[in-house]
Structure formats: structure tokens, C-alpha cells
TITILO-568419 format. One record per residue: residue number from 1; x, y, z of N, C-alpha, C, O, CB in turn; residue in three letters. Coordinates in steps of 0.05 Angstrom, whole numbers, plus 32768, in hexadecimal, padded with zeros to 4 digits. Glycine has a CB too. Layout:
k;n.px;n.py;n.pz;ca.px;ca.py;ca.pz;c.px;c.py;c.pz;o.px;o.py;o.pz;cb.px;cb.py;cb.pz;r
NUM;X;Y;Z;X;Y;Z;X;Y;Z;X;Y;Z;X;Y;Z;ALA
...
//
This chain:
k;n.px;n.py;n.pz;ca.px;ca.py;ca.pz;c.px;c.py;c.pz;o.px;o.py;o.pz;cb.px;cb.py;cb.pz;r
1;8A38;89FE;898D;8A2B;89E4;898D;8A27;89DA;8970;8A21;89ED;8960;8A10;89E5;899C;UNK
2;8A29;89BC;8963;8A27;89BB;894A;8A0E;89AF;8947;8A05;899B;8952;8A3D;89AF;893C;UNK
3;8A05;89BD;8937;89E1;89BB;8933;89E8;899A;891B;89F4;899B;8906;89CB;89E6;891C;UNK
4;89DC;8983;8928;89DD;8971;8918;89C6;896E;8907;89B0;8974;8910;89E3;895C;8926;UNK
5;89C8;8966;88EB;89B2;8963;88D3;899B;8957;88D7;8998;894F;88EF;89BB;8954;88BC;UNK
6;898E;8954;88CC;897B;8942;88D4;897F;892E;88C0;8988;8933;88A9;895F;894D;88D7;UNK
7;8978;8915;88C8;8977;88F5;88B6;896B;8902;88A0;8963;8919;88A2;8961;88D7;88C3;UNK
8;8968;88F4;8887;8961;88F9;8873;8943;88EE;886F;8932;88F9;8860;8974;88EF;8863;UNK
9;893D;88D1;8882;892E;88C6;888B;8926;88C3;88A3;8935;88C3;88B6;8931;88B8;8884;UNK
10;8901;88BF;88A6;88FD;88BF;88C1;8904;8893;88CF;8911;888D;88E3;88D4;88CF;88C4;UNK
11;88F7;887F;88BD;890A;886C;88BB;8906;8859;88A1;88F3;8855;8892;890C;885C;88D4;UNK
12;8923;884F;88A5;8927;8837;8893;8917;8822;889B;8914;8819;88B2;8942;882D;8891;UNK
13;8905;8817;887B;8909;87F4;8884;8914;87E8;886D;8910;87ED;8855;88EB;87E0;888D;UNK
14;8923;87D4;887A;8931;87CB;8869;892B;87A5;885D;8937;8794;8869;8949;87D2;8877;UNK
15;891E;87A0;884B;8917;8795;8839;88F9;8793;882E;88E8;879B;883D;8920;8781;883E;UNK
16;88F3;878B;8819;88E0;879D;8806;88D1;877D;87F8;88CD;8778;87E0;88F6;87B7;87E9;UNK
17;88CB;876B;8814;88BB;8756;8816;8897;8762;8820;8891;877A;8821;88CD;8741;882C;UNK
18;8888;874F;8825;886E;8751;882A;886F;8765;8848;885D;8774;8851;885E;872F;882B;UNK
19;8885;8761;8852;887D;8769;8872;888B;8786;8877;8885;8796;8889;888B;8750;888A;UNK
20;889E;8789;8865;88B2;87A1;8865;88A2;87B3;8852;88A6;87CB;8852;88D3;879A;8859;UNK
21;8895;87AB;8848;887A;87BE;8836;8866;87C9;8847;885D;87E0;884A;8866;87AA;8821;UNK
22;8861;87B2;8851;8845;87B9;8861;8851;87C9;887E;883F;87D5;888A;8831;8798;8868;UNK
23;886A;87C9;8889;8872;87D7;8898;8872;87F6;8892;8865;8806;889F;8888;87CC;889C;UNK
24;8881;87FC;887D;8885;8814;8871;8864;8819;886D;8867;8831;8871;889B;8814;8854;UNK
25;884D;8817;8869;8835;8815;885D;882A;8824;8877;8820;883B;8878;8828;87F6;8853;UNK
26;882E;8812;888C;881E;881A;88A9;882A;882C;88B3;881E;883C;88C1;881C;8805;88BF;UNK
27;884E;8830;88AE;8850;884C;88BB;884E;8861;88AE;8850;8876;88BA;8865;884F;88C6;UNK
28;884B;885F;8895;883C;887D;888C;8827;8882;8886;8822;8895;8878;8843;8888;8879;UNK
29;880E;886C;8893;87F5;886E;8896;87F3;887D;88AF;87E7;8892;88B5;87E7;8855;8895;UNK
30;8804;886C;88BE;87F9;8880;88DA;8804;889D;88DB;87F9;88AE;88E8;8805;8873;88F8;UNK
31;8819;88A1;88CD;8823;88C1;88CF;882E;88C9;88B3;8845;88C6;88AC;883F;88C5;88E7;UNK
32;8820;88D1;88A8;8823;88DB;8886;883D;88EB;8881;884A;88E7;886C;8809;88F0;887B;UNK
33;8845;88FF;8895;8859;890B;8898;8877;88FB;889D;888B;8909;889F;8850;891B;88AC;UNK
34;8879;88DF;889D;888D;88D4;88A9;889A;88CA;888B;8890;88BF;8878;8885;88BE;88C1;UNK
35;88B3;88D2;8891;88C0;88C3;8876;88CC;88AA;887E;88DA;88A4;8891;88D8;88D4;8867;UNK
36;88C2;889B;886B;88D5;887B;8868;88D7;887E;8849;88CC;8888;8835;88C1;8857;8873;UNK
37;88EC;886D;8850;88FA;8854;883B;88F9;883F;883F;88F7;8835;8855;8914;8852;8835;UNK
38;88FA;8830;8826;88FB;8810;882D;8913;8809;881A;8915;8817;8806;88DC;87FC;8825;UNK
39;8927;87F3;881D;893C;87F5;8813;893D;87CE;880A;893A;87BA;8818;8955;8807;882B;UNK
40;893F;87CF;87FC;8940;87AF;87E9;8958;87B0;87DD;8965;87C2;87D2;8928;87AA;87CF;UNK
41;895E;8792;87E2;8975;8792;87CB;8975;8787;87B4;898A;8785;87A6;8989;8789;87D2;UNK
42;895C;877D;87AC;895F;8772;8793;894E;878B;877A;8945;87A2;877D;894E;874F;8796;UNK
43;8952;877C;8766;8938;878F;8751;8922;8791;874D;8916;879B;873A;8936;878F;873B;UNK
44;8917;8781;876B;88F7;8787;8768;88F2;877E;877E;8903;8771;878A;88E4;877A;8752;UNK
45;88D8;8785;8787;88CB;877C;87A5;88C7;875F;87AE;88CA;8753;8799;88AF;8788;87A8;UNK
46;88C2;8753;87BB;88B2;8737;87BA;88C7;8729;87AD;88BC;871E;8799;8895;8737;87A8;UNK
47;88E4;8721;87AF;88F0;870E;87A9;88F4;86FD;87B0;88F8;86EB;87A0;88FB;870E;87A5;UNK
48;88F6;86F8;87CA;88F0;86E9;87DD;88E0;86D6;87E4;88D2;86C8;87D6;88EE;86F3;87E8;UNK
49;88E2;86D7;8805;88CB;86C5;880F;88B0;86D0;8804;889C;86C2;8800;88CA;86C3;8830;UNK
50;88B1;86E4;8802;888F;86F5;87FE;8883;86E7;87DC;886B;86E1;87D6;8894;8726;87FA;UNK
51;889A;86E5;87CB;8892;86DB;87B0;8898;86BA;87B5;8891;86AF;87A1;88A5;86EA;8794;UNK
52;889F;86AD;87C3;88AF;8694;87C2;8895;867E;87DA;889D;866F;87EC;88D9;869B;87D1;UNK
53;887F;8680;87D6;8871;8674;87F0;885B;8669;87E0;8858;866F;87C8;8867;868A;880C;UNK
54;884A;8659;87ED;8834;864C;87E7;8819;8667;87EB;8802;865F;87EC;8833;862E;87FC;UNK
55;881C;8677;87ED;8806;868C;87EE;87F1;8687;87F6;87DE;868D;87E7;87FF;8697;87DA;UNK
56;87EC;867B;880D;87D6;8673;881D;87CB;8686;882F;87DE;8693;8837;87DC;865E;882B;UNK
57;87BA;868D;8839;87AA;86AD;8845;879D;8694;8852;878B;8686;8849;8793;86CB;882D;UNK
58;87B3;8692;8872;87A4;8682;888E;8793;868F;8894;8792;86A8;8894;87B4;867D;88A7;UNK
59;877E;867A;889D;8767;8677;88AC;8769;8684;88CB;8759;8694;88D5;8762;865A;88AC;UNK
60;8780;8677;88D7;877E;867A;88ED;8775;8664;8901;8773;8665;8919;8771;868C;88EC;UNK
61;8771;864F;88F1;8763;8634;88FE;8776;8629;890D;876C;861C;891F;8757;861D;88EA;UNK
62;878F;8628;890E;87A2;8619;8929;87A8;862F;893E;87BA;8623;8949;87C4;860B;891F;UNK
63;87A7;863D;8946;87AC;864D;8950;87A4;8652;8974;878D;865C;8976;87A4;865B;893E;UNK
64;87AC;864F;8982;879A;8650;8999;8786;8664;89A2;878E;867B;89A3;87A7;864E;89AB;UNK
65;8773;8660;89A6;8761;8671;89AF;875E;868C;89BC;8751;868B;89D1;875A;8668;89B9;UNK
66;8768;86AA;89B1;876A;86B7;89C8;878C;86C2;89D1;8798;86D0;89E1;875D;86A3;89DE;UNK
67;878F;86B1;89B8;87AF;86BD;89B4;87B7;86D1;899C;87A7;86D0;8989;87C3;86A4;89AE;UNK
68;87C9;86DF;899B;87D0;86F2;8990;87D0;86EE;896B;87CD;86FF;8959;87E7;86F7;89A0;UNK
69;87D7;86CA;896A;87E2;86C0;8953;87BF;86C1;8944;87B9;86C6;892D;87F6;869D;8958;UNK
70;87B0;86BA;8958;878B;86B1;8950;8782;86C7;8948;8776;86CB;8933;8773;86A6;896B;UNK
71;8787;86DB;895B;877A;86FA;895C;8782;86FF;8937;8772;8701;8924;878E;8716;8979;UNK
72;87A5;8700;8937;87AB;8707;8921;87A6;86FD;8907;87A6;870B;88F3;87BD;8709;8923;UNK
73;87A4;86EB;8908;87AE;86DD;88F4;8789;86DB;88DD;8783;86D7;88C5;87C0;86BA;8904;UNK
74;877A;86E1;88F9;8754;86DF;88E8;875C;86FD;88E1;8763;8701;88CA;872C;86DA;8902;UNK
75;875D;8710;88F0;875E;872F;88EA;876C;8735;88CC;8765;8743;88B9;8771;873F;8904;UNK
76;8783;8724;88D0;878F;872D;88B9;8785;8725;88A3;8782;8737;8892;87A7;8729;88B9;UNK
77;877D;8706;8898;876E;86FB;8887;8758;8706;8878;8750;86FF;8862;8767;86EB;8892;UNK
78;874C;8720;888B;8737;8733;887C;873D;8745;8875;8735;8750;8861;8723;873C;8887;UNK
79;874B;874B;8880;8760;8767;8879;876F;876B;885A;8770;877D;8849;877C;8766;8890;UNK
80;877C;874A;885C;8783;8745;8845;8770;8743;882A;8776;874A;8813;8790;8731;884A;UNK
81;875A;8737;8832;8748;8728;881D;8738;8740;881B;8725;873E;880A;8738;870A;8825;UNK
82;873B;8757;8828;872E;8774;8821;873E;8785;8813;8734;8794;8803;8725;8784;8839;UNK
83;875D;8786;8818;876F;8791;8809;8773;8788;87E8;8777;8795;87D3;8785;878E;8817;UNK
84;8770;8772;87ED;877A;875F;87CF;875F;8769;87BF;8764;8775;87AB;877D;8731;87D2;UNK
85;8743;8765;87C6;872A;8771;87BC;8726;8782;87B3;8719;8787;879E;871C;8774;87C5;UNK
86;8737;8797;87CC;872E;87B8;87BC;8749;87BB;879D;8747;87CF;878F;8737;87DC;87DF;UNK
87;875B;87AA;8798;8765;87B5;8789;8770;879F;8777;8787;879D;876F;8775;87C7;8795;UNK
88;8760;8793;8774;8751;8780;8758;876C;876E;875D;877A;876D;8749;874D;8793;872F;UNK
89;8778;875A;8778;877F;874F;8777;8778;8738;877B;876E;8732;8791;8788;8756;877C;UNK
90;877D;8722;8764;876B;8705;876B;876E;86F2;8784;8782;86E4;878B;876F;86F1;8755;UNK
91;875D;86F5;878C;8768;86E1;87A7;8748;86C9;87AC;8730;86CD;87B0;8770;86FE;87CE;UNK
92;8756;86B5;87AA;874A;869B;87AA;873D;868E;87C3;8745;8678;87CB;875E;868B;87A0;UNK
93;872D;8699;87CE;871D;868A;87E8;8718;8668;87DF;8701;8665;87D7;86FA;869C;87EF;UNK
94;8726;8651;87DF;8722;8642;87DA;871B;862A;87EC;8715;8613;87E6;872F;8642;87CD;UNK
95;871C;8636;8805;871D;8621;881B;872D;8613;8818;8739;860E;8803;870B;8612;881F;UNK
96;8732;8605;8838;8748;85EE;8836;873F;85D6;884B;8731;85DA;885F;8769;85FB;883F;UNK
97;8749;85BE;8843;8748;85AC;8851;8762;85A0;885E;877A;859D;8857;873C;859D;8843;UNK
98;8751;859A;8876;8761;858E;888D;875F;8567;888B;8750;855D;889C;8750;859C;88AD;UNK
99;8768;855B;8880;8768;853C;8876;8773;852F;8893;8786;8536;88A1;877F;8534;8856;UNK
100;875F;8519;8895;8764;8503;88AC;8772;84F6;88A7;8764;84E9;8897;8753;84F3;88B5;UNK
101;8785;84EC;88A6;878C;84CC;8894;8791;84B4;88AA;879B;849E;88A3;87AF;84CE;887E;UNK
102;8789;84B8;88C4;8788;84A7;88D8;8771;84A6;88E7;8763;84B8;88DF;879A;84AA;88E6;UNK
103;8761;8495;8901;8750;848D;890A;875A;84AE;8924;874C;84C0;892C;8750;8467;890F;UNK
104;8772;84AB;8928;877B;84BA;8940;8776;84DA;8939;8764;84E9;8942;879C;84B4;8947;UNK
105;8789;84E0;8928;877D;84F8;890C;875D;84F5;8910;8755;84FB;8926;8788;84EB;88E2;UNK
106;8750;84F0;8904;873B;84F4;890B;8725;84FB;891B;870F;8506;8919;873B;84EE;8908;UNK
107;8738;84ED;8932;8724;84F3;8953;8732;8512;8953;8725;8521;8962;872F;84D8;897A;UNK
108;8741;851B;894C;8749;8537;894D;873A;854F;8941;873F;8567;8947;8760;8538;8944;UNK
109;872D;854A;8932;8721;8562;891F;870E;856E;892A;8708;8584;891F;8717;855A;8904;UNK
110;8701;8568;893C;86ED;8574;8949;86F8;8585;895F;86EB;8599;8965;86DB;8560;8952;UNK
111;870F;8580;896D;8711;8592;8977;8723;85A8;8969;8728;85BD;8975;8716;858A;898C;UNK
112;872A;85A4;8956;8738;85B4;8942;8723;85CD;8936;8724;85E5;8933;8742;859E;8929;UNK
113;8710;85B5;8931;86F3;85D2;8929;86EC;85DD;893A;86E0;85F0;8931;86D5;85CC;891E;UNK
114;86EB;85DC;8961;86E4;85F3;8969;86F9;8606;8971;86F7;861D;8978;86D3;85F0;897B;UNK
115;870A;85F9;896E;8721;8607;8971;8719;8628;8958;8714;863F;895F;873E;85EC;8966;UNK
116;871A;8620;8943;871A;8633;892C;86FB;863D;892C;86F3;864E;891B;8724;8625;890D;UNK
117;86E9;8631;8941;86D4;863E;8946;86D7;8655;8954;86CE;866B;894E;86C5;862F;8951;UNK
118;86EC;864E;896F;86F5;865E;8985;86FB;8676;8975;86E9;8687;8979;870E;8652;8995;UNK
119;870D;867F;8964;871C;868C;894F;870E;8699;893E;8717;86AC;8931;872A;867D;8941;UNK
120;86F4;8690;893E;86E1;86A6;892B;86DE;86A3;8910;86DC;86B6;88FF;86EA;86C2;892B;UNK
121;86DE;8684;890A;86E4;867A;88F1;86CE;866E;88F1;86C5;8661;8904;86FD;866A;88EB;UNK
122;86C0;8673;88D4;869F;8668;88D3;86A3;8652;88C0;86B9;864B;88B8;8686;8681;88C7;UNK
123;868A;8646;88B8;8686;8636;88A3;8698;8614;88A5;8698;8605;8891;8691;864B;888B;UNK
124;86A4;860D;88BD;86C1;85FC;88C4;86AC;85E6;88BD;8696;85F1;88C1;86D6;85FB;88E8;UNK
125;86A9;85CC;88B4;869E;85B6;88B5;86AC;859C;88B4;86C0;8599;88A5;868F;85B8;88A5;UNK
126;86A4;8586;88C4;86AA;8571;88CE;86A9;855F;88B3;8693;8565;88A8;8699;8569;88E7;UNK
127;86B7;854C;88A3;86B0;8542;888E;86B4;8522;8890;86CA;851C;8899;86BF;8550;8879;UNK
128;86A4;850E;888A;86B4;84F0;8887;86BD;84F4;886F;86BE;8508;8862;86A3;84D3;8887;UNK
129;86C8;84D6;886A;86DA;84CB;8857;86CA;84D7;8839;86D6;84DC;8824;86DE;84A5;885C;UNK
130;86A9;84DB;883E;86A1;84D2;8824;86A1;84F4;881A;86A3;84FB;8802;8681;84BC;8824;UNK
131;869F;8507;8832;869A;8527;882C;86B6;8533;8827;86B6;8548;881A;868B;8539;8846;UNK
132;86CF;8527;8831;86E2;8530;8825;86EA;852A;8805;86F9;8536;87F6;86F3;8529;8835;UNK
133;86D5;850B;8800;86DD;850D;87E5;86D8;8520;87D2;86E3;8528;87BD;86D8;84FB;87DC;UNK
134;86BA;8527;87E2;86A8;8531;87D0;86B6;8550;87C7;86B3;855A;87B0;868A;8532;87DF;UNK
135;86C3;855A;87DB;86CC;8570;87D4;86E7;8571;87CA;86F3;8586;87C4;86C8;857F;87E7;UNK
136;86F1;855A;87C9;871B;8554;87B8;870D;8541;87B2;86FB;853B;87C2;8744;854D;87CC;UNK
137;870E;8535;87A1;8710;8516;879A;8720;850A;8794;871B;84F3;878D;8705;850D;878C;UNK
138;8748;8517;8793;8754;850C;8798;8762;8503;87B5;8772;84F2;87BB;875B;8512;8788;UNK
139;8757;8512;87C0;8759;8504;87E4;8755;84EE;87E5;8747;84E2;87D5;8747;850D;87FA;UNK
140;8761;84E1;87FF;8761;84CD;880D;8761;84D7;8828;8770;84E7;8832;8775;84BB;8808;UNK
141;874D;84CC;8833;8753;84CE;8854;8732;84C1;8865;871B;84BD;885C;875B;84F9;885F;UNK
142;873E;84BE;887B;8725;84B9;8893;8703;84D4;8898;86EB;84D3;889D;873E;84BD;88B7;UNK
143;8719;84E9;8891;8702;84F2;8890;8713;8512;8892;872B;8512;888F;86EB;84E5;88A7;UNK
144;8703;852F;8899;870F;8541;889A;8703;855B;88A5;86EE;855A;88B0;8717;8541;8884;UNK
145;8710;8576;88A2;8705;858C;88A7;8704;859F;8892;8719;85A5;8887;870F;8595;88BC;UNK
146;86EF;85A9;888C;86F0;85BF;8872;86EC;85D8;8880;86DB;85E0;8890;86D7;85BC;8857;UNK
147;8704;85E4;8872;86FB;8603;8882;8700;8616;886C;8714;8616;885E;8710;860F;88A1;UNK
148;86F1;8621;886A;86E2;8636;884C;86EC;8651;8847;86EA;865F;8832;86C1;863F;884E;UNK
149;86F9;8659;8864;8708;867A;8862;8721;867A;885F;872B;8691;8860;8706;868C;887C;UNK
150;8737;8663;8859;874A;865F;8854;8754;866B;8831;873F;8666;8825;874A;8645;885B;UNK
151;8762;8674;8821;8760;8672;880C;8781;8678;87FE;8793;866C;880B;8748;8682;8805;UNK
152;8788;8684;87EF;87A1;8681;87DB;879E;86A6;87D0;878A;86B5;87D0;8799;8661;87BB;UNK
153;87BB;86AD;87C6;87BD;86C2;87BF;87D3;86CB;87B4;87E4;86B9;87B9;87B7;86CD;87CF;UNK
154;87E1;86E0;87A5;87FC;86DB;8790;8804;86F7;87AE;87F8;870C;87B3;87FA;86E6;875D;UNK
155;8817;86ED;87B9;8821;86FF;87C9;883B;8717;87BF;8842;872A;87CC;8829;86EE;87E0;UNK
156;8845;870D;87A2;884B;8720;8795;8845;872F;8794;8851;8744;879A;884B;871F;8787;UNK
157;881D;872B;8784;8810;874C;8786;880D;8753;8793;880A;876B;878F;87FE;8756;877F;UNK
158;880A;874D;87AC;8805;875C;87CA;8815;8770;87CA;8810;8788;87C7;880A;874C;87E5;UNK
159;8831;8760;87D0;8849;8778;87CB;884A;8789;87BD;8849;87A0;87C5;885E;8771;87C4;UNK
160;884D;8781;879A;884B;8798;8791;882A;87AF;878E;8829;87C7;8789;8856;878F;877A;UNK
161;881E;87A3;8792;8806;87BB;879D;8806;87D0;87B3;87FB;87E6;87AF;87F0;87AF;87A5;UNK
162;8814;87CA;87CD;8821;87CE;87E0;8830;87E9;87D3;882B;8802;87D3;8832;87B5;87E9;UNK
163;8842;87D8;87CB;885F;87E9;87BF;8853;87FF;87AE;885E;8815;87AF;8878;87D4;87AA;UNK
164;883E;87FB;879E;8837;8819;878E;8824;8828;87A1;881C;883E;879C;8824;8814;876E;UNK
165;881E;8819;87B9;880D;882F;87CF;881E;8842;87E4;881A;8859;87EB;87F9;881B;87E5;UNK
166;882D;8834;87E8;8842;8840;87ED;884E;8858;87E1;884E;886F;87E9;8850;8832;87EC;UNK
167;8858;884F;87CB;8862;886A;87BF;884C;887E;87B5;8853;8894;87AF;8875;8864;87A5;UNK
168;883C;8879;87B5;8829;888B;87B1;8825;889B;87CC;8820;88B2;87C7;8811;887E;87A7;UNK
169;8826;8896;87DF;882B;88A1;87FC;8847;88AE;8804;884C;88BB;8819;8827;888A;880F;UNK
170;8855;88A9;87F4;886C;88B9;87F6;8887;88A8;8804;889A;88B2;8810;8863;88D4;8806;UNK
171;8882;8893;8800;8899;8881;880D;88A3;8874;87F2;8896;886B;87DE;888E;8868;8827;UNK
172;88C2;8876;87F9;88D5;8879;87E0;88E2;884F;87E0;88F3;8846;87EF;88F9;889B;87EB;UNK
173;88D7;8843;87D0;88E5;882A;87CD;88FF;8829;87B6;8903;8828;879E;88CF;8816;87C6;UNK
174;890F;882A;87D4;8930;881F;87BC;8943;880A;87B9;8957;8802;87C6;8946;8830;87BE;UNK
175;8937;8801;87A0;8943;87E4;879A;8954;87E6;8792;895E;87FC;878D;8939;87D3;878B;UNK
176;8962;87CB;878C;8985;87C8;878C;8996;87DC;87A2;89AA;87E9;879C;8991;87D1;876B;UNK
177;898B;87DA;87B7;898E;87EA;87D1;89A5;87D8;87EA;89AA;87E0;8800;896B;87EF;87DF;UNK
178;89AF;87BC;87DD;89B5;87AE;87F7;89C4;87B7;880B;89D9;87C1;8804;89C0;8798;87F3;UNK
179;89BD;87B7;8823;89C9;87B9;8838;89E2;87B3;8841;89DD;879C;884A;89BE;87B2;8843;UNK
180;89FB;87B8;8845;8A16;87B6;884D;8A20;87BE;885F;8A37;87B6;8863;8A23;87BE;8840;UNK
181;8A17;87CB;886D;8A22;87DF;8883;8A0F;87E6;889A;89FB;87F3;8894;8A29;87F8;8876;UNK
182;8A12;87E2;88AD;89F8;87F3;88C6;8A10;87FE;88D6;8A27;87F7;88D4;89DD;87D9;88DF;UNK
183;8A06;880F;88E5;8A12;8828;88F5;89FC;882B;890C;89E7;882E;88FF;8A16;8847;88E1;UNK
184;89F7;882C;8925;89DF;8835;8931;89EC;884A;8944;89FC;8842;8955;89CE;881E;893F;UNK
185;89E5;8865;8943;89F0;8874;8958;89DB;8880;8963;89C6;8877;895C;8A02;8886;8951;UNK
186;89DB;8895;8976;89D4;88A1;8986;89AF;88A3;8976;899B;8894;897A;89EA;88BB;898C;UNK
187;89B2;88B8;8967;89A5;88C5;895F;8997;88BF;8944;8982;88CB;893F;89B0;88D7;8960;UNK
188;89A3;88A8;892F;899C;88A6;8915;89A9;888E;890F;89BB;8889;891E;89A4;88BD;8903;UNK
189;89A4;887D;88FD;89B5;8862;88EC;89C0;886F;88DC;89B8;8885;88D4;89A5;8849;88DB;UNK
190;89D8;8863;88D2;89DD;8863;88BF;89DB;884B;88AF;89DB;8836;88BC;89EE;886C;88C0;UNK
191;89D8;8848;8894;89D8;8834;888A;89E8;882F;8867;89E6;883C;8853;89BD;8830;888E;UNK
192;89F3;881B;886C;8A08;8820;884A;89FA;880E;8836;89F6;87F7;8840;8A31;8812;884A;UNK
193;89F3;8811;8823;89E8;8806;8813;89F5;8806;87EF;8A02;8818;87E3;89CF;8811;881A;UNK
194;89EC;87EC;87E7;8A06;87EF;87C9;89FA;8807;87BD;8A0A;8813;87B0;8A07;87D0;87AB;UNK
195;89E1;8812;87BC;89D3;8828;87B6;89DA;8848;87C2;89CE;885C;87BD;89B9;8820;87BD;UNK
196;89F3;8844;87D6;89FF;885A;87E0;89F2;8861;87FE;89DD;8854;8803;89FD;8871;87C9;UNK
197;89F9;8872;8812;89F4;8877;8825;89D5;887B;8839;89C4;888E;8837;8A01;8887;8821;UNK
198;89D4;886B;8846;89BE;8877;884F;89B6;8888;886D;89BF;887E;8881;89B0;8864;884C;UNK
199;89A6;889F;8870;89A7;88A3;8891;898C;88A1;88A0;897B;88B1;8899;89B3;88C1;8899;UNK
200;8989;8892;88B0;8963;8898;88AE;8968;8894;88D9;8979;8889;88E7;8943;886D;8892;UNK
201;894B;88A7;88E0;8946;88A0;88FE;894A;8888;890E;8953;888C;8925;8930;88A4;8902;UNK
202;8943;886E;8906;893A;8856;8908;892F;8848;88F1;891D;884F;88E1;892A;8857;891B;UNK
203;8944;8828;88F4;893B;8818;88DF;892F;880A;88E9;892C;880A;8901;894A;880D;88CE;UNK
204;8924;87F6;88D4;890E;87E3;88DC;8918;87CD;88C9;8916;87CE;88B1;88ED;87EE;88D6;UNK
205;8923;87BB;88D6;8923;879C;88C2;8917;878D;88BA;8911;8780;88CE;8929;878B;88C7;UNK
206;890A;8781;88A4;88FF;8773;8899;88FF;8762;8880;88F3;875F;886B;88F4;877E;889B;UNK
207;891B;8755;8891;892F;8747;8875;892C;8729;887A;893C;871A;886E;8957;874F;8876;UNK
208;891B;871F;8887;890C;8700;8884;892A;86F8;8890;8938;8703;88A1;8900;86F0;885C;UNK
209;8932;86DA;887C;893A;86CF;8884;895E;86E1;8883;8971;86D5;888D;892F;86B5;887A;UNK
210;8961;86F6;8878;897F;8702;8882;897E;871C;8894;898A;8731;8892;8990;870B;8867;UNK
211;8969;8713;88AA;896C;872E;88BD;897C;8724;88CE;897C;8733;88E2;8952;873D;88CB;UNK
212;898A;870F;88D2;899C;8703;88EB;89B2;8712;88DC;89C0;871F;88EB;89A1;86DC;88F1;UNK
213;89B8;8714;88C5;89D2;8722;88B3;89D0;8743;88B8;89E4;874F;88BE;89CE;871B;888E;UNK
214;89BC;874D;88B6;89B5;8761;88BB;89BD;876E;88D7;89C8;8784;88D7;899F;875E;88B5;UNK
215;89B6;8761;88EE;89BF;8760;8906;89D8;875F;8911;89E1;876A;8925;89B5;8752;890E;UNK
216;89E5;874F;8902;89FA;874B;890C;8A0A;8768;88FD;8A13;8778;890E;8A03;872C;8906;UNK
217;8A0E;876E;88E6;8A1B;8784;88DF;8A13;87A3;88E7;8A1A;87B9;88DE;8A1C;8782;88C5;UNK
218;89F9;8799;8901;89F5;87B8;890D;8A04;87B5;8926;8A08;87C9;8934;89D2;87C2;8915;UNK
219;8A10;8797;892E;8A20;879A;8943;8A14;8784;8956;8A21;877D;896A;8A1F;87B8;894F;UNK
220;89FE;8779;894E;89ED;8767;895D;8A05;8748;8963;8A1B;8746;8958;89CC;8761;8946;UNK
221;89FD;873A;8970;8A0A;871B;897C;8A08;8708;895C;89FE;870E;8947;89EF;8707;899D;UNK
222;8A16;86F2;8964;8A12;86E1;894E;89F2;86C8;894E;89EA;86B4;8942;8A31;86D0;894E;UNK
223;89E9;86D7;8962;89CF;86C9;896C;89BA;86E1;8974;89BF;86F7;897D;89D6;86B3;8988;UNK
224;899D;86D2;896E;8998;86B6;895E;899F;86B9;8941;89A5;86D0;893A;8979;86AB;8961;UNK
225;89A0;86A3;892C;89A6;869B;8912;8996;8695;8906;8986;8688;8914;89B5;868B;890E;UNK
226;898E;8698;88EA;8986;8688;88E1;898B;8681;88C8;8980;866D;88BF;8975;868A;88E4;UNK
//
């Protein structure tokens, strides 16, 4: 019988954005013993969408009530604004406003605030024309909603803070790693990379907007696209 090797890895993920970090992060939180990699193809983490965004840390205020997106999206907001804290990353609670600029807009905001009441979002207040100034004064509008747990954050450092927690846990980030090749068999991936071969249990994708590319060279349909 031929005794087959074992993967080199327990799994790949493959890109080395905010979510492919924090992937690799949670699975060797939950099992310290598990080897990952995370495989990027550029020369640094966060090149991407993760460095390329308006860095806003949602509230959670559109969200329906009781849905998975509401649940998440408050949960994570503390999570974050406790992570960024403990490790002297600046993150800007600045509140945000919701601007009326119509009579109709307007008749809406109230149910907008219990909405983000529903959601577990404190501090939400109803504003006229004259309290939105007070707080922008370059606004214009009918009137508005201020909600105070909303705020801003360099999601760069996220990543790379991430990325040195990580390796300090023993998960190996290898950049200039791009992906070329998928293989999925029985027992293990293979995966080709300009960084040379890879073999791991199970990968994990997390290539934003080129995981439809990704898919397709594991064998996947030409759908969906994006």
C-alpha cells in the first residue's frame, strides 16, 4: 500500500486582504496546532480593497432587525474598536450623519432611528435643519439623523497588525505568492504559485474581487463573475 505524505499544510488561504487575515487569525485561534498559510501576490498585505476604501467601521443602522447582517455588523464594530485599542491603533469614533435633503427624506428618519434602535445602537438622534447645522455647518438639508457609534479607521493597519499576530502564532504569510494553478483532489489541493508549489488540506479563498478567477482555475463554471 503506498503510505501517502501528508500536506505540508493543514489549509491555504489565499489572499492577504483584511478578511484572508482575519481568516487565517480565527483558525489558529481556535486550534493552535493547525498550520496555515496565507498566500498574496503582491509585496505587501492590504493592497487592495482592504487599503483602497473609505474606512468606515458601520454602525449597523440599515440593517434589518434580527438579521444576521444587524447581529453582525454591531458585534463586529466592538470587536473592532477593541482590537484597534488594544494595539494603539487610531480609530476615529466620529459619528455620522444621515442628511434629509427632502420633505419625503425626512418623514423617513424616524423610522430609520428605531430601526438602529432595534439593532442596539444608542445615542441615534432626530435633528432639524438648524441641529444638523450645528453639528456640519457645511450641510444642507431638511433635517437629519446623528448616530455617534459610527466612526473611520486606516484598515491598512488593521491588516498589518493582524499580519504580525499572526505570525507570531505561527502562521507563515507569503507574499509575491500569486496563484496560477489549483488542482483539488481527493485528499489535499494542490496549488501553483509564482513563489513555487504549494500542498495544503483545504484552501480557503479570499481574493475579493478575483475569486471568480480563482474558481474558475480550480475547475469551477464561468459563473457567477465578477
Amino acid at each position: 500500500m503506498t503510505v501517502r505524505p501528508a500536506p505540508a499544510f493543514d489549509v491555504v488561504v489565499i489572499g492577504a486582504g483584511i478578511l484572508g487575515l482575519a481568516t487565517a487569525r480565527e483558525l489558529v485561534l481556535r486550534d493552535p496546532s493547525r498550520r496555515v498559510l496565507v498566500l498574496e501576490k503582491e509585496a505587501a498585505v492590504a493592497r487592495h480593497q482592504t487599503g483602497h476604501n473609505s474606512g468606515v467601521i458601520h454602525s449597523g443602522l440599515y440593517y434589518a432587525p434580527g438579521s444576521a447582517k444587524a447581529r453582525l455588523c454591531v458585534e463586529g464594530r466592538k470587536l473592532l474598536v477593541d482590537y484597534c485599542q488594544d494595539r494603539g491603533i487610531t480609530v476615529e469614533l466620529c459619528g455620522k450623519l444621515v442628511v434629509a435633503t427632502s420633505e419625503d427624506e425626512r418623514g423617513q428618519l424616524a423610522q430609520l432611528r428605531e430601526r438602529g434602535r432595534a439593532n442596539g445602537l444608542s445615542g441615534i438622534e432626530l435633528l432639524d435643519a438648524r441641529g444638523l447645522e450645528a453639528i456640519e455647518p457645511a450641510v444642507r438639508g431638511r433635517g437629519g439623523l446623528w448616530v455617534p457609534e459610527a466612526g473611520i479607521v486606516d484598515y491598512t493597519q488593521v491588516a498589518q497588525a493582524i499580519a504580525r499576530e499572526i505570525a507570531s502564532l505561527g502562521v507563515e504569510v507569503r507574499l509575491e505568492a500569486a496563484v496560477v494553478g489549483l488542482a483539488i483532489g481527493e485528499h489535499e489541493v494542490r496549488i501553483e504559485t509564482a513563489a513555487g508549489p504549494v500542498v495544503a488540506g483545504s484552501a480557503i479563498a479570499c481574493a475579493g474581487l478575483h475569486s471568480d478567477v480563482l474558481a474558475r482555475k480550480a475547475g469551477a463554471g464561468p459563473y457567477p463573475k465578477i
